[in-house]
Backbone as a ProteinNet text record, in pm:
[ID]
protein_1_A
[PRIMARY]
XXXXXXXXXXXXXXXXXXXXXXXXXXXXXXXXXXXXXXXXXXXXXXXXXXXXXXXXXXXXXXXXXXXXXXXXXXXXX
[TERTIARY]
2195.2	2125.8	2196.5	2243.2	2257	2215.1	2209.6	2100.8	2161.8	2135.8	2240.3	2116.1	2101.8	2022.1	2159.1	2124.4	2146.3	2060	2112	2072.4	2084.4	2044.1	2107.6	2045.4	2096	2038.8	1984.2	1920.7	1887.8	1890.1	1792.1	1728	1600.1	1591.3	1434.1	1321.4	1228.2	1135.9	1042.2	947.2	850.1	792.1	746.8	649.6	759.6	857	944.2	989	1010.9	1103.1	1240	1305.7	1457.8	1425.5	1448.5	1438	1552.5	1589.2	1667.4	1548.5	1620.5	1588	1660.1	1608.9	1642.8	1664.1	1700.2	1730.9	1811.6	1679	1687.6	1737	1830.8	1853.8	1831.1	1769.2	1834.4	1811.7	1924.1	1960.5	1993.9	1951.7	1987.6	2091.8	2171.3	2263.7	2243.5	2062.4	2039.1	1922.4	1916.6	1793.9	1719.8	1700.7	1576.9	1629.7	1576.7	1644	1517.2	1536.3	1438.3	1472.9	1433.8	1468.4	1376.3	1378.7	1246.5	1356.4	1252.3	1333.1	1215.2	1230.9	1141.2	1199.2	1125.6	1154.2	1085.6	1166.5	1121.3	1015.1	954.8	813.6	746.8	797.9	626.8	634.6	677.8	722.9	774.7	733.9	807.3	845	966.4	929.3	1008.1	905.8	901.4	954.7	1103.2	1113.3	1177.8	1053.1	1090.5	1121	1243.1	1270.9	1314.7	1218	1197.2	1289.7	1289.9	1378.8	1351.1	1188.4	1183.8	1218.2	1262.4	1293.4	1188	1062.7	946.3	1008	914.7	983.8	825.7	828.7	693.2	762	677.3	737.7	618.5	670.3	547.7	632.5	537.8	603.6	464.2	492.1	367.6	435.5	329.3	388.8	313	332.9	344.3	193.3	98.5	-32	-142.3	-54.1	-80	-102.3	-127.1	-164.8	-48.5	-77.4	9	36.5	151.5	213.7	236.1	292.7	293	315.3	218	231.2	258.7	357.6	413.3	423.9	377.7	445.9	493.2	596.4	639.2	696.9	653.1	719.6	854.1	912.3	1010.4	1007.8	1013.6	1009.8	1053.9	951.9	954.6	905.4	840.9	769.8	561.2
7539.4	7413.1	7334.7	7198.1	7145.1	7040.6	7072.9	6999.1	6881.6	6817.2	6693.7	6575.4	6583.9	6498.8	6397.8	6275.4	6207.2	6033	6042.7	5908.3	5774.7	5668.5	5523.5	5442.8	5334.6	5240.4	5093.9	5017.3	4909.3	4875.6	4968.7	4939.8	4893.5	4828.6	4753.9	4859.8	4864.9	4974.4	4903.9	4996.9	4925	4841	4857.1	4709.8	4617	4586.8	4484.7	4457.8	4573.7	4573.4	4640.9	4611.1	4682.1	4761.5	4899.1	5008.9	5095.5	5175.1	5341.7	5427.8	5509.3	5628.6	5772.7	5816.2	5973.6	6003.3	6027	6065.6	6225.8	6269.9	6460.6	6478.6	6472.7	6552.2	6669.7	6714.3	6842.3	6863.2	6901	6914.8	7069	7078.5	7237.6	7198.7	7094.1	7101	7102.5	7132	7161.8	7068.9	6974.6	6835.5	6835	6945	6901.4	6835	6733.6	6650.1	6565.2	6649	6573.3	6474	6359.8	6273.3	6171.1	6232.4	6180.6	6114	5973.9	5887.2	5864.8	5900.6	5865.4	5773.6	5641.1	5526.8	5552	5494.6	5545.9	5423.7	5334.1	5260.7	5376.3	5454	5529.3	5551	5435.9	5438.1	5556.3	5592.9	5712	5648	5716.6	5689.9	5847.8	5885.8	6049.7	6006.3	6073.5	6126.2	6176.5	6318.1	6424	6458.2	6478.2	6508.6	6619.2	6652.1	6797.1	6815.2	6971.1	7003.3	6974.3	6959.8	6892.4	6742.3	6623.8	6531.6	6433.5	6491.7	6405.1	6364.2	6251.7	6221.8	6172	6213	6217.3	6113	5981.6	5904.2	5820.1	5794.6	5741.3	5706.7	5590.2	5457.3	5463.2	5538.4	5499.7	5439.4	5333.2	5232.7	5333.5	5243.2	5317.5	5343.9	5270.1	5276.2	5381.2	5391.1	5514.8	5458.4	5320.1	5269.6	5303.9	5386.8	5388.2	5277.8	5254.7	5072.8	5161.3	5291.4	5299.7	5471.4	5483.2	5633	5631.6	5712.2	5724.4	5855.5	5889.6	6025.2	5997.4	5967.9	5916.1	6094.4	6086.4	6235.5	6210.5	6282.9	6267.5	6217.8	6118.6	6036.7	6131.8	6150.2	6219.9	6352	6388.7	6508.4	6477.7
-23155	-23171.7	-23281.2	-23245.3	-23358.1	-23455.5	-23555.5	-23660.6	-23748.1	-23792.2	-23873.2	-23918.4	-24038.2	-24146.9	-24171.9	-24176.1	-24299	-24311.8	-24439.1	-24493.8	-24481.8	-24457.1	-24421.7	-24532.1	-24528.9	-24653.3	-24549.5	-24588.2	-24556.5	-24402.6	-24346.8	-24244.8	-24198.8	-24113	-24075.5	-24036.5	-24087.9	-24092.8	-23986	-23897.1	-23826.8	-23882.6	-24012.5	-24110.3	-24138.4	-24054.6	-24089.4	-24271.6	-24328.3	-24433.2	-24427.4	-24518	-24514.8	-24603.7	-24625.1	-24672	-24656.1	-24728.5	-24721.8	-24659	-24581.6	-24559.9	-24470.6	-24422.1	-24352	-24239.3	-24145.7	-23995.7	-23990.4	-23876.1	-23885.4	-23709.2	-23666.1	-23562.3	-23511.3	-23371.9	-23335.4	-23219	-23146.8	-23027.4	-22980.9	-22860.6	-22830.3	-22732.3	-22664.7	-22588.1	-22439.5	-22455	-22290.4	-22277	-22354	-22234.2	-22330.4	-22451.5	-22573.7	-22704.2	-22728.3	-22892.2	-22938	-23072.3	-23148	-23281	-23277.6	-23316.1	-23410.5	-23592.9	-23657.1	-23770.1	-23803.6	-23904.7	-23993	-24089.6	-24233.5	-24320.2	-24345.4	-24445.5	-24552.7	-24675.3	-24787.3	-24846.7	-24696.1	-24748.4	-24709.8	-24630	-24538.1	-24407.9	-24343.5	-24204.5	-24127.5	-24001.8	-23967.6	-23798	-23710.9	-23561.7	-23566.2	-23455	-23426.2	-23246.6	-23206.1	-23075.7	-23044.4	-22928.9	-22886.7	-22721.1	-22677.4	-22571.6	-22537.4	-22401.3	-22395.4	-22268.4	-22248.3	-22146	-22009.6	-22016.9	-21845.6	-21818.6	-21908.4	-21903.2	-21953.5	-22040.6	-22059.9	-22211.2	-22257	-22409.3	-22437.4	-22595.1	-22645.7	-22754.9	-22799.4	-22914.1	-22961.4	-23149.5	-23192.4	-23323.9	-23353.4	-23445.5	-23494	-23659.3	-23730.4	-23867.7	-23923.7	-24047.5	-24167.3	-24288	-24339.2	-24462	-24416.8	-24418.7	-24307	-24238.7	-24166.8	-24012	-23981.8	-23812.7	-23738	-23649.1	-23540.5	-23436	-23464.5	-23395.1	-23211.4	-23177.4	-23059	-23081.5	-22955	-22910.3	-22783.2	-22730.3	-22573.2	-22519.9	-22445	-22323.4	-22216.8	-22194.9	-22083.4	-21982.8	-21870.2	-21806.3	-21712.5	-21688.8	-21600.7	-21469.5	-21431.9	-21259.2	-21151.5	-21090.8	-20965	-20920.8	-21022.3	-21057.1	-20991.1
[MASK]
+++++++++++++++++++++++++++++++++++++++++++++++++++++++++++++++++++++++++++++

């Protein structure tokens, strides 16, 4: 699996500020990657794609309202 953090500076956060923050990769190579970004207002967007092709995602600010939650499943199932 491979894993890979790093840092960015002055990006637009869901509450529409520019902020620094964090981005955590990890991938197993076979259809699952998870994909979480933490701003250092608070802000987070969480997404996870799984091996059957579904993706679970969510954009919460940084007061805690969740701006969007999604499960989308794989088409044709």
């Amino acid at each position: 699996m491979a894993d890979t953090s790093i840092g960015f500076t002055n990006e637009r956060a869901p509450c529409g500020k520019r902020v620094n923050g964090h981005r955590h990769r990890e991938d197993d190579d076979s259809g699952m990657v998870f994909d979480d970004v933490n701003y250092d207002c608070g802000c987070r967007t969480i997404s996870h794609q799984f091996h059957d092709g579904s993706v679970r995602s969510r954009v919460i600010r940084h007061d805690g309202r969740v701006l969007s939650n999604e499960l989308s499943a794989e088409h044709g199932e």
